[in-house]
C-alpha positions in Angstrom: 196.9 -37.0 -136.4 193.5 -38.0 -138.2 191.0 -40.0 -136.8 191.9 -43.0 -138.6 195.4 -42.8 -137.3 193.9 -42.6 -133.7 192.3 -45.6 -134.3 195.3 -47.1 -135.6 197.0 -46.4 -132.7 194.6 -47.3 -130.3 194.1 -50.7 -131.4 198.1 -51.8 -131.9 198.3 -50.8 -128.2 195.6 -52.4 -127.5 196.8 -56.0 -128.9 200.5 -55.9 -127.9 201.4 -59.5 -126.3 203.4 -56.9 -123.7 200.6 -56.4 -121.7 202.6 -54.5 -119.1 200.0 -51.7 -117.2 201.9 -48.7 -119.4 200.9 -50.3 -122.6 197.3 -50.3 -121.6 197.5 -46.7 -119.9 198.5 -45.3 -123.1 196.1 -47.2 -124.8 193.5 -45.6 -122.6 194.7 -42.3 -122.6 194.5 -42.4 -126.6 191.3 -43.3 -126.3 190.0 -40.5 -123.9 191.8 -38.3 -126.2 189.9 -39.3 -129.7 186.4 -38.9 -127.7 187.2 -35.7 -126.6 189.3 -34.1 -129.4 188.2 -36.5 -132.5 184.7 -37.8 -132.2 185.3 -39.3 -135.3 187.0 -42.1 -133.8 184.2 -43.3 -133.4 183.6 -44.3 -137.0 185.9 -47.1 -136.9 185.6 -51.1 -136.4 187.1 -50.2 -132.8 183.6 -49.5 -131.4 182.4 -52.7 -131.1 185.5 -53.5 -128.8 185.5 -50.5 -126.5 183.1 -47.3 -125.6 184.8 -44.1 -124.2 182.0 -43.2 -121.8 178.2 -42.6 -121.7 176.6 -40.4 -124.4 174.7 -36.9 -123.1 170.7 -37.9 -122.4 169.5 -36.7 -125.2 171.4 -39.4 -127.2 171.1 -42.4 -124.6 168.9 -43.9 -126.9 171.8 -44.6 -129.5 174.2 -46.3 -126.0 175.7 -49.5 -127.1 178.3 -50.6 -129.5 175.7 -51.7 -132.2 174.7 -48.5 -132.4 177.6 -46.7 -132.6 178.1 -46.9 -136.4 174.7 -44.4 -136.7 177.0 -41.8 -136.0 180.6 -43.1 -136.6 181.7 -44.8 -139.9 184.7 -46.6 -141.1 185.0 -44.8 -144.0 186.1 -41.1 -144.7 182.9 -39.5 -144.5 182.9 -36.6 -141.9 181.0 -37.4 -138.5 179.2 -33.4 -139.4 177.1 -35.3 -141.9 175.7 -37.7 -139.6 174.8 -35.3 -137.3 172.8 -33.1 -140.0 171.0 -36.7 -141.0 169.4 -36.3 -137.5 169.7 -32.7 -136.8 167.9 -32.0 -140.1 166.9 -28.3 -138.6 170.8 -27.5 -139.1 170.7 -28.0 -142.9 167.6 -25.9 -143.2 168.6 -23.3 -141.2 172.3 -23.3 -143.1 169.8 -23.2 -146.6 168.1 -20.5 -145.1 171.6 -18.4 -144.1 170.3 -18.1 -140.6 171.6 -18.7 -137.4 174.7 -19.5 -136.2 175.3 -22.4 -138.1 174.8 -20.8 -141.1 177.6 -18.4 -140.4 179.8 -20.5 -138.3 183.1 -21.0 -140.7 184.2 -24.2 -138.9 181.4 -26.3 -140.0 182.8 -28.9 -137.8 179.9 -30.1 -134.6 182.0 -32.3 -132.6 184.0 -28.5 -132.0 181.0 -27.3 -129.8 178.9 -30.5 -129.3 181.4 -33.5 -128.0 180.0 -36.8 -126.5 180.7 -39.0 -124.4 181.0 -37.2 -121.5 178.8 -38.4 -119.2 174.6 -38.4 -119.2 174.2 -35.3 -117.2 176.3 -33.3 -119.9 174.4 -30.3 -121.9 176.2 -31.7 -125.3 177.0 -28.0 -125.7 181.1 -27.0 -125.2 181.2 -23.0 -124.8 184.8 -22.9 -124.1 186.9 -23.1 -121.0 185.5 -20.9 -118.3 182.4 -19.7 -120.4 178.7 -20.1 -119.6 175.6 -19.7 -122.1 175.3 -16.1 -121.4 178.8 -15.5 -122.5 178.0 -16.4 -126.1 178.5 -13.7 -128.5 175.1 -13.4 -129.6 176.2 -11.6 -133.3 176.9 -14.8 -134.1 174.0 -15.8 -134.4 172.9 -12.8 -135.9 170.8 -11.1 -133.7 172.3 -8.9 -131.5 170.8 -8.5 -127.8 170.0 -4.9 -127.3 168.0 -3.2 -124.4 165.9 -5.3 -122.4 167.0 -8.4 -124.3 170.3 -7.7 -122.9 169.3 -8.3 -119.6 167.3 -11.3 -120.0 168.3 -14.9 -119.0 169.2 -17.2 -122.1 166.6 -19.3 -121.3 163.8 -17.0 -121.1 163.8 -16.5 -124.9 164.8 -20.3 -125.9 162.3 -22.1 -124.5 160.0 -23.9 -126.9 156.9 -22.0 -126.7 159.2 -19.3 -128.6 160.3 -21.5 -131.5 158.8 -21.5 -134.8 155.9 -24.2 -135.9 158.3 -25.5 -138.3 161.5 -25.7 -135.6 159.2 -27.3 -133.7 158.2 -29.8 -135.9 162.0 -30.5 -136.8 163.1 -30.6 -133.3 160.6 -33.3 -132.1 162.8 -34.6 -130.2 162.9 -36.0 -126.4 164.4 -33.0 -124.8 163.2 -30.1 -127.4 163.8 -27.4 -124.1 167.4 -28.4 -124.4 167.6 -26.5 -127.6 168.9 -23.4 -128.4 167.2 -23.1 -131.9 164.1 -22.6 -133.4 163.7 -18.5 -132.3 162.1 -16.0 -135.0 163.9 -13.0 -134.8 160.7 -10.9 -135.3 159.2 -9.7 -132.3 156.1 -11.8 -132.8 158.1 -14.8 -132.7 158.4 -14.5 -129.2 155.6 -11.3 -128.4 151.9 -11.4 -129.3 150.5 -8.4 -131.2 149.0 -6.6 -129.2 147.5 -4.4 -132.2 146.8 -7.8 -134.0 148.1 -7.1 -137.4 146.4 -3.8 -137.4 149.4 -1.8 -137.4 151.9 -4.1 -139.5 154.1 -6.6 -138.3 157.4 -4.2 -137.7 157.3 -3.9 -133.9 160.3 -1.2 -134.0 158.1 1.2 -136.2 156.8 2.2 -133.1 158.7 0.5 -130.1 162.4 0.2 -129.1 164.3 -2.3 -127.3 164.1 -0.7 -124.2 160.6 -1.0 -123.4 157.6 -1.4 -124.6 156.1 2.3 -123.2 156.2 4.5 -124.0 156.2 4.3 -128.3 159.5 6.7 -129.2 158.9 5.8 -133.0 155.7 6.6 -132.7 154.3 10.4 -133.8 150.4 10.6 -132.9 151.1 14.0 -135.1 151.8 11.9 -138.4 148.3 9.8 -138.1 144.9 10.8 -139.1 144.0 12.3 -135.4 146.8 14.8 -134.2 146.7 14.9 -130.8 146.0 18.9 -129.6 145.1 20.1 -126.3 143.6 17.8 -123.2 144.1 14.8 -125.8 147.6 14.7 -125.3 147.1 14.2 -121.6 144.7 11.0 -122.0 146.3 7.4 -121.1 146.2 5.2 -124.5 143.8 3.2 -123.4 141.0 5.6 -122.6 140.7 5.9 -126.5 141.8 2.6 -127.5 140.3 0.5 -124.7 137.0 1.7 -124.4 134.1 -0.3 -124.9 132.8 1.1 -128.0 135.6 -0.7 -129.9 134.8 -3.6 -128.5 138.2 -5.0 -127.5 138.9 -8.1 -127.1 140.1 -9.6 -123.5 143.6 -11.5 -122.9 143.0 -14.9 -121.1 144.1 -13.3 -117.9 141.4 -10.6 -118.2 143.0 -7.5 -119.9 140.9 -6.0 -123.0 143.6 -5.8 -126.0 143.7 -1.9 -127.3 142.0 -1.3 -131.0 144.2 0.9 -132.7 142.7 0.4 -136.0 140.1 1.0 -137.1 139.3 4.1 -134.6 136.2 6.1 -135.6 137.1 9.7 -134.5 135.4 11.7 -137.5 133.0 13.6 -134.6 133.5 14.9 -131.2 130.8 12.1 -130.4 132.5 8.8 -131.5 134.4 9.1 -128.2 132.2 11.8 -125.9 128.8 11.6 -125.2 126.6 14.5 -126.3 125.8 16.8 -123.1 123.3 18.6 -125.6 121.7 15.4 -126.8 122.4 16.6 -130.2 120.2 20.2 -129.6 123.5 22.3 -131.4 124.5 19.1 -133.6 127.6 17.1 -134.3 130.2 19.9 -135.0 131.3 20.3 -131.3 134.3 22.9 -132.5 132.2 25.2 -133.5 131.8 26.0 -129.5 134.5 24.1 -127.6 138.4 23.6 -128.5 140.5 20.7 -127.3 141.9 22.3 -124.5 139.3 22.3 -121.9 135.9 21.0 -122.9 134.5 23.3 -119.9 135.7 26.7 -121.4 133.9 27.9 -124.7 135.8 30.7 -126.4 134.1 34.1 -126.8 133.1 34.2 -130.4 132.7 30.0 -130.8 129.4 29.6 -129.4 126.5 31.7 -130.6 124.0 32.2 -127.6 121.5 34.0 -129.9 120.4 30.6 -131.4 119.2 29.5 -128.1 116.5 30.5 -126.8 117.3 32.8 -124.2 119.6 35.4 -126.4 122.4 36.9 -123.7 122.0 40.7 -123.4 123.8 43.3 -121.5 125.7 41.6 -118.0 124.7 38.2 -119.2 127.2 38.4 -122.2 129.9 39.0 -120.1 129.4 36.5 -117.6 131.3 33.0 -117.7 129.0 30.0 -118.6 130.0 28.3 -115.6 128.1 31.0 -113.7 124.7 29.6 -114.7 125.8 26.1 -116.8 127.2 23.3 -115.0 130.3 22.2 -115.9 130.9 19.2 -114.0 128.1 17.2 -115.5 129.2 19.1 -119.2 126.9 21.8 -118.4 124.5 19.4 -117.3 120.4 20.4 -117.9 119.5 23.8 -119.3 118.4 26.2 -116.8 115.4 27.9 -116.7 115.3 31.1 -117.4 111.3 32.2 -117.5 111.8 34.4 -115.0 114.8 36.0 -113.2 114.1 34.5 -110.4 115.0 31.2 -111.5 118.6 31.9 -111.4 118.6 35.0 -109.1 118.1 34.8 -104.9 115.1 38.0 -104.0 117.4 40.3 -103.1 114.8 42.3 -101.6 113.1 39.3 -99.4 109.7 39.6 -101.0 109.3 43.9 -100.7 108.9 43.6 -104.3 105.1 44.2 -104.9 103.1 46.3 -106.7 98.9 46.6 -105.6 99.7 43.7 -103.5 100.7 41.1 -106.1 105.0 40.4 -105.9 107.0 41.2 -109.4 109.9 40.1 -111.6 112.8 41.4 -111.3 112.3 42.7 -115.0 109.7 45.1 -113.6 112.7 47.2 -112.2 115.8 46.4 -113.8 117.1 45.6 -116.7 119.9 43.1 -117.8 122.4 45.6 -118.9 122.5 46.1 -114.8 120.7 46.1 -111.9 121.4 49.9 -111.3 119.9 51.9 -111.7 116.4 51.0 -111.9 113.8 51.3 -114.6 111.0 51.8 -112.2 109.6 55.2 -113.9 108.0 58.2 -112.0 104.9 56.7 -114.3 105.0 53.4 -112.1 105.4 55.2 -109.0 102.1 56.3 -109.9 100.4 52.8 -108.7 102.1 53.3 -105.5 100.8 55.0 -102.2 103.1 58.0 -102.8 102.8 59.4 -106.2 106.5 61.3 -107.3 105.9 65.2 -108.2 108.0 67.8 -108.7 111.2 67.4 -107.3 110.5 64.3 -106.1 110.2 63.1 -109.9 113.7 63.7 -110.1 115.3 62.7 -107.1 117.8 59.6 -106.8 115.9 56.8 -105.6 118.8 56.1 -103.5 117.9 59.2 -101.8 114.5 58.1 -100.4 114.7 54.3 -100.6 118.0 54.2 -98.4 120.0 50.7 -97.3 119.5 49.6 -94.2 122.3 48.3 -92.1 123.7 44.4 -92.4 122.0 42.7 -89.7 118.1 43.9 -90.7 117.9 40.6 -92.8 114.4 42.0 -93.5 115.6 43.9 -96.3 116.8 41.0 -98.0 120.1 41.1 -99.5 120.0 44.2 -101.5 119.0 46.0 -98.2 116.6 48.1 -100.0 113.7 49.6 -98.3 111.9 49.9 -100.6 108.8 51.5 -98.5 110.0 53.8 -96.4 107.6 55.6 -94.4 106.7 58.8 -95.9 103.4 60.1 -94.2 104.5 63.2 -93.9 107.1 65.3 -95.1 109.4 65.1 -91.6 109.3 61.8 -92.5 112.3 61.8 -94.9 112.6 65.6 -94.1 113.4 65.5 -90.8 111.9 68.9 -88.5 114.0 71.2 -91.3 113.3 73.7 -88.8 113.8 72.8 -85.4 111.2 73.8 -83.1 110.8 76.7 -84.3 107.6 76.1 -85.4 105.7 74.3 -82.4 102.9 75.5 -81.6 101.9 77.3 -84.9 99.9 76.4 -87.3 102.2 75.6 -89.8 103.7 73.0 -87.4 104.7 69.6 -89.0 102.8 71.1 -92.1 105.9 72.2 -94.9 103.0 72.5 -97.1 102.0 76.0 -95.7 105.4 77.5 -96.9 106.3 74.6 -99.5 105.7 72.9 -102.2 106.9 69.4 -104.4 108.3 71.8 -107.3 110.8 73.3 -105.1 111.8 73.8 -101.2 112.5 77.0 -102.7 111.4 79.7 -103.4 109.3 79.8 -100.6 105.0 79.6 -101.0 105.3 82.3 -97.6 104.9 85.5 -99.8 104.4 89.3 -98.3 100.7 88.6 -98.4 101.1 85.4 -96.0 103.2 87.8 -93.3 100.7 90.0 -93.3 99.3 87.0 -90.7 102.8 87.4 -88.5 101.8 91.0 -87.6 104.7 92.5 -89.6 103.5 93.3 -93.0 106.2 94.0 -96.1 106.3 97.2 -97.3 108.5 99.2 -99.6 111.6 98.0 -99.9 110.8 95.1 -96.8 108.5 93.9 -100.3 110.9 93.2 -102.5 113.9 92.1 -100.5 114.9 88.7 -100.3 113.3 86.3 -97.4 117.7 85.8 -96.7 118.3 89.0 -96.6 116.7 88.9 -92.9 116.3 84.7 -92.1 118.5 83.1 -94.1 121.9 82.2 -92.7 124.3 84.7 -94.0 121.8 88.2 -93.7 124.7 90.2 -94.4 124.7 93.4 -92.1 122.3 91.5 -89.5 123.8 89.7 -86.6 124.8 86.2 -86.9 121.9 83.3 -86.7 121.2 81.2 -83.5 123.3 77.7 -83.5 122.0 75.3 -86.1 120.4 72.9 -83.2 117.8 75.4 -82.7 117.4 76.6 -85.8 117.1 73.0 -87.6 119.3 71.9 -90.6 117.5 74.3 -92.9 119.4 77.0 -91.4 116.7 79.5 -91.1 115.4 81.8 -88.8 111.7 82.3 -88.8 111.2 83.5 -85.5 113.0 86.4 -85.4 110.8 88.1 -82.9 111.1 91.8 -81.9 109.9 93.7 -85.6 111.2 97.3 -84.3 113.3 98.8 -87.2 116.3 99.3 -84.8 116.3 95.5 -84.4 117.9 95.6 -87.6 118.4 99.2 -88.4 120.8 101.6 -86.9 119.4 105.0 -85.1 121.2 107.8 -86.6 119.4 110.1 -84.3 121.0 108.6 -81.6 117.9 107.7 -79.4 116.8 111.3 -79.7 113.1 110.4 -81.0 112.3 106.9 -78.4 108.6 106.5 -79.8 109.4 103.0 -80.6 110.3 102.7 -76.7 107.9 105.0 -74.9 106.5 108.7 -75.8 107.4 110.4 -78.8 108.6 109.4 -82.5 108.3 106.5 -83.8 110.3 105.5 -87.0 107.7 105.2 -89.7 106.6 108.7 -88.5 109.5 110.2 -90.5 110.5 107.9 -93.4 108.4 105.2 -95.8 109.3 101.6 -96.0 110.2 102.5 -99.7 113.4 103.6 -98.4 115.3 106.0 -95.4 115.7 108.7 -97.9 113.8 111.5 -98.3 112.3 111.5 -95.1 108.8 112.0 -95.5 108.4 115.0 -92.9 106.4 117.7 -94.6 104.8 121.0 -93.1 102.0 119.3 -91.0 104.8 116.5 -89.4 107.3 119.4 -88.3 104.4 121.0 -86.6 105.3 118.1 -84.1 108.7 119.4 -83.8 107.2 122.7 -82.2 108.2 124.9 -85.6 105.2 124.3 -87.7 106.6 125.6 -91.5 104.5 128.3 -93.0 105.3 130.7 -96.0 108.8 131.1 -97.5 109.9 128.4 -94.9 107.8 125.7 -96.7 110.3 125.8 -99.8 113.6 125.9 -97.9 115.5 122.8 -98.3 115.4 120.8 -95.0 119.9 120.8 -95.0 119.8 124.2 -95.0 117.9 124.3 -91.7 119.6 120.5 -90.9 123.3 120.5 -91.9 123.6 117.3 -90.9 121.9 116.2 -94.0 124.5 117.4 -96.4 126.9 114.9 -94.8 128.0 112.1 -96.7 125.5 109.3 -96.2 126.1 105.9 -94.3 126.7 103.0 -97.1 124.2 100.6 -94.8 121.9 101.4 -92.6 122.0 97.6 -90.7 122.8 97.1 -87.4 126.1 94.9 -88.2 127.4 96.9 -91.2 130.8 98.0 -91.5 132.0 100.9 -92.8 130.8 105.0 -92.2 128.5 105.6 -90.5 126.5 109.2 -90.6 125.2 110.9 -87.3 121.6 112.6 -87.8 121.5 114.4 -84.4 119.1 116.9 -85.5 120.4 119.1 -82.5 119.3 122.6 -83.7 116.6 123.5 -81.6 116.3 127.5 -81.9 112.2 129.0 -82.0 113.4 132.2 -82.9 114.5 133.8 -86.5 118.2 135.0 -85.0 118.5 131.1 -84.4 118.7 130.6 -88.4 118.9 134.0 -89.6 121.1 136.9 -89.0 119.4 140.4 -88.1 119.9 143.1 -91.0 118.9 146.2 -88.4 121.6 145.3 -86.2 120.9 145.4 -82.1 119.0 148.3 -83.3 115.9 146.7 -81.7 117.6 145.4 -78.9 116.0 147.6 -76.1 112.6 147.5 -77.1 110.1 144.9 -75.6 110.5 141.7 -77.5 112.5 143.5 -80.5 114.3 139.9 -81.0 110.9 139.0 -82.2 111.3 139.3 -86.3 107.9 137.9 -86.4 106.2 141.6 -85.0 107.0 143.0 -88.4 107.9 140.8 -90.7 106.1 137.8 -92.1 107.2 134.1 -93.1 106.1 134.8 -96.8 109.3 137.0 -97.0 111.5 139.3 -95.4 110.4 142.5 -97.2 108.0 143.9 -97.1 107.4 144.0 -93.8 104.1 142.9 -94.0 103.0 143.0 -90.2 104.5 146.5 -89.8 102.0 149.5 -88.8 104.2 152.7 -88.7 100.7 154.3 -87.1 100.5 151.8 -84.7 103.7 150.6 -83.6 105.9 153.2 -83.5 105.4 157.1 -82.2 105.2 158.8 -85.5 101.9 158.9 -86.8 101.8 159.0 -90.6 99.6 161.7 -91.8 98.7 163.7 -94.6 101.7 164.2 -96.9 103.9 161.7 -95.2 101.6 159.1 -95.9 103.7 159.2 -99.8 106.7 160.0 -98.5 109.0 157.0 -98.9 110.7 155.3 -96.1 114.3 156.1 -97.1 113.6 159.4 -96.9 113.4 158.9 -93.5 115.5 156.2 -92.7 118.7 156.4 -94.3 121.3 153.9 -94.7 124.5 154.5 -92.1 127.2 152.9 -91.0 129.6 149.9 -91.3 128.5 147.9 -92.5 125.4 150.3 -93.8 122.0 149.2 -92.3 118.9 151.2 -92.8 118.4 153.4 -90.0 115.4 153.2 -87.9 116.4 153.5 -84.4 116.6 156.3 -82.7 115.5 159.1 -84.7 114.7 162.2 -84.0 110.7 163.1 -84.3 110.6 166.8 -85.0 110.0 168.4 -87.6 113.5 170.3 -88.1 115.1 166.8 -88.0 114.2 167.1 -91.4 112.9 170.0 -92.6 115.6 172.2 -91.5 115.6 174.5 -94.4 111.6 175.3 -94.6 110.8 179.0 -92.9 107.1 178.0 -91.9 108.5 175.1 -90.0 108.0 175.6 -86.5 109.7 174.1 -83.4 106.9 172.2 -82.9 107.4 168.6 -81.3 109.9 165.8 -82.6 110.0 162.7 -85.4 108.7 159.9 -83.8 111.1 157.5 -82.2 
């Protein structure tokens, strides 16, 4: 049924002479139904009899039935073209192919915007059962993603969101009732927040889901890649800070610059720490990653003025730079003890007056120290000798933790050292007291060397034991030093001092360190008699130096042939093999000298050629009647007149012995006792012989 046809209907039912209450029902009913399904009733002569209801309030303005032809019309013309007379902002936006109007394929209003119905009605039909947020928003050709999804219709269409020129076209009474006039850029309904300065394309940069963080955005891609503690820093510390100058929202907020941003130098964002002392090109020192670390190699010390030598270079720049306040004021560094504490709690002086550190140490380390031997000359104690070389750790010692007036280091640094025991110690016990080289090392010492010893032979000469011989040209360890080999041991070392020497040795006998191979035989060292040195030099034991006036002593002075005969051969002990030392604690053989021969008379050593021919004459065991010590033979102190009964006269005065004494026998000795004295004993055969009286006997 068209809209005229409606009409039709309506008004035959409405002038029927049968006015029965079903005729007018039905006329009612068609009426109702054209308002609601065909608006376009409307349009006919019918109006001025009869209104279907109250319009919406946005139309109330055009209620009554002399109005009702500004929308309606008799004629053919579609009621969609009255509405656009009005709703001019429907034709432009159909020019303009946007919106839902200009891709709704009805084209028919009264489908989604009936009247009629009542003032309170929003003149907008969605459909049975649908609301506003229903709508498929394609439609109008926008599609709600992200947080636009989630959003109340309203809080987009509202009119502070529609366009100047929507506006302008929808001056209407109610323009908040609208659901037109929305720009589907995102200024339309955002304010730039980079004001133009980064184009007009929001979703360059942004995304539907929120505003922050920027997924299309790739600080790698702009003219300041972000490396290091950069990409750590909120937006706004670069792009809000004052030196843009940013502008303020109404409530208060500065707006971020993000063009134009100055960032050709370190300092268009950082404040020079070095007040421009090293210039503009901060990379050449520090690197993006931590301001307050400066990579070995970057930063070249030596065009300060305090060039870093040996520790310094190693040391971090923290250690004398502040890095809290960007390494803050330069220290000073005139002396070292601007930066370092006294470690030795003002000990440091020389003549009085305190010193750098520099006068000591060095910066490649603060041991050992460069005070020379030459320096120490300026002090009270002058290094010689060995002192020249010793460790200066060895004098100057560390004192324990709690003398605090050593200062840190714990140095003393002037020990006392008035005399040697000071730093010595008593080397040698007591040993000493009482003499007059107590507490004086000097006597025996010197700074060149503890040893060799200054005591020389001459000095003991003072001790009452003089070197001699072989006591000369020993070693002083050989009898005090602690090993003496073949001595006995040393005294503990608490009496004889750390030295380990022992100087008083007291007794100076030779057996004190000697053995007695006599075996006590000759005490003169311990009463009456022989006394070692009486026998043998200190030169050495062997040979003895016994000659013919010392055995005199010995009660068989030597005289004639017995002044060449080797002592063994009188002393058998001496051909014995000798002992290998003659000290007391030696090991090894050891050779007996008993010297136990103690014979006066000639048959002690020597053998009697005549036989016991002798024996019964008055001291005939007495060689020494007629023979001498010169030799044997002749017998030298033999008188045939005198001491024997035979008288030699006259002819037997030539007459050689032999001739008389005869050699019988065994063994053969020489015959000279008894014999017969007469003259027949041996003249037997000579007539003029007489009996006469015997040989002599």
């Amino acid at each position: 049924m068209t809209g005229r046809e409606a009409i039709r209907g309506i008004s035959s039912c409405a002038t029927e002479e049968d006015s029965t209450s079903g005729g007018g029902l039905r006329a009612l009913s068609a009426v109702v139904a054209l308002v609601v399904f065909f608006p376009t009733f409307w349009a006919t002569p019918l109006q001025a009899q009869i209104s279907p209801g109250k319009l919406s309030r946005v139309h109330e303005s055009l209620e009554g039935s002399s109005k009702c032809v500004q929308c309606h019309s008799a004629k053919d013309e579609e009621i969609d073209q009255r509405c656009k007379t009005c709703h001019v902002e429907i034709s432009v936006l159909e020019a303009q192919d946007k919106g839902f109007h200009a891709r709704n394929e009805t084209k028919q209003c009264a489908e989604c915007h009936p009247e009629h119905a009542g003032r309170d009605f929003d003149l907008v039909y969605w459909g049975d059962g649908v609301t506003p947020r229903d709508f498929d928003h394609v439609q109008a050709g926008w599609i709600l993603e992200g947080k636009h999804d989630t959003l109340e219709c309203r809080a987009c269409h509202q009119p502070k969101f529609q366009s100047a020129r929507m506006k302008e076209l929808l001056d209407r009474t109610h323009p908040e009732k609208s659901w037109l006039g929305l720009d589907p850029a995102c200024l339309g309904c955002h304010e730039d927040a980079h004001e133009s300065a980064l184009g007009l394309n929001c979703t360059n940069c942004h995304s539907f889901e929120a505003w922050a963080p920027a997924p299309g955005f790739d600080h790698a891609k702009s003219d300041f890649p972000l490396t290091g503690r950069h990409r750590k820093v909120e937006c706004a510390k670069c792009h809000a800070a004052e030196r843009l100058k940013p502008k303020r929202k109404p409530d208060g907020r500065l707006i971020p610059v993000y063009k134009p941003v100055s960032h050709d130098e370190c300092v268009d964002c950082h404040t020079d720490p070095h007040q421009n002392r090293f210039g503009l090109k901060c990379a050449s020192c520090h690197t993006t990653d931590d301001f307050h670390r400066v990579e070995k190699g970057r930063f070249d010390h030596d065009r300060t003025r305090y060039p870093l030598r040996g520790r310094h270079a190693a040391l971090e720049c923290a250690s004398c730079h502040d890095p809290k306040t960007g390494f803050g004021e330069k220290p000073a560094f005139g002396a070292c003890g601007d930066c370092h504490r006294d470690p030795h709690a003002g000990q440091a002086t020389l003549a009085g007056a305190a010193v750098d550190c520099a006068a000591c140490h060095t910066v490649q380390a603060f041991s050992p120290s460069t005070f020379t031997v030459k320096a120490h000359e300026k002090t009270p104690f002058p290094l010689h000798g060995r002192h020249a070389k010793t460790d200066c750790a060895s004098c100057h010692t560390k004192a324990p933790k709690n003398e605090t007036q050593f200062g840190s280091a714990r140095v003393r640094l002037r020990p006392r050292a008035e005399t040697c025991e000071d730093c010595h110690g008593a080397a040698h016990g007591n040993q000493l007291a009482g003499t007059p080289a107590w507490k004086k090392c000097t006597a025996c010492h010197s700074v060149e060397g503890f040893k060799p010893s200054l005591f020389d032979a001459d000095a003991h000469e003072n001790l009452g034991y003089p070197l001699d011989g072989k006591h000369r040209e020993i070693a002083c360890a050989a009898c005090h030093g602690p090993k003496r080999p073949g001595l006995p041991p040393l005294p503990p070392r608490e009496v004889l001092g750390k030295a380990g020497v022992w100087l008083a040795l007291g007794k100076t006998e030779c057996v004190s360190c000697h053995v007695d191979p006599h075996g006590g035989r000759y005490p003169g060292e311990r009463g009456e008699g022989f006394r070692c040195l009486d026998c043998h030099s200190p030169r050495g034991f062997t040979p003895s130096i016994v000659g013919a006036a010392e055995h005199d002593r010995f009660g068989f002075p030597l005289v004639g042939a017995h002044l060449a005969v080797p002592c063994s051969d009188c002393h058998q002990e001496l051909i014995r093999k000798p002992s290998r030392s003659s000290l007391v604690a030696s090991r090894g053989h050891r050779t007996s000298l008993p010297f136990d021969r103690t014979g006066r008379v000639c048959s002690t050593c020597h053998e009697s050629p005549h036989g016991d021919q002798f024996a019964g004459r008055p001291g005939g065991d007495r060689c020494d009647t007629c023979h001498g010590a010169e030799a044997f033979v002749p017998a030298a102190r033999f008188d045939h007149d005198r001491d024997t009964t035979f008288a030699l006269k006259g002819a037997h005065e030539r007459v050689p012995c032999a001739s008389c004494h005869p050699r019988s026998g065994e063994p053969a000795r020489v015959v000279y006792r008894p014999l017969d004295g007469s003259c027949r004993s041996c003249h037997r055969d000579d007539p003029g012989i007489g009996t006469g009286e015997g040989r002599p006997q």
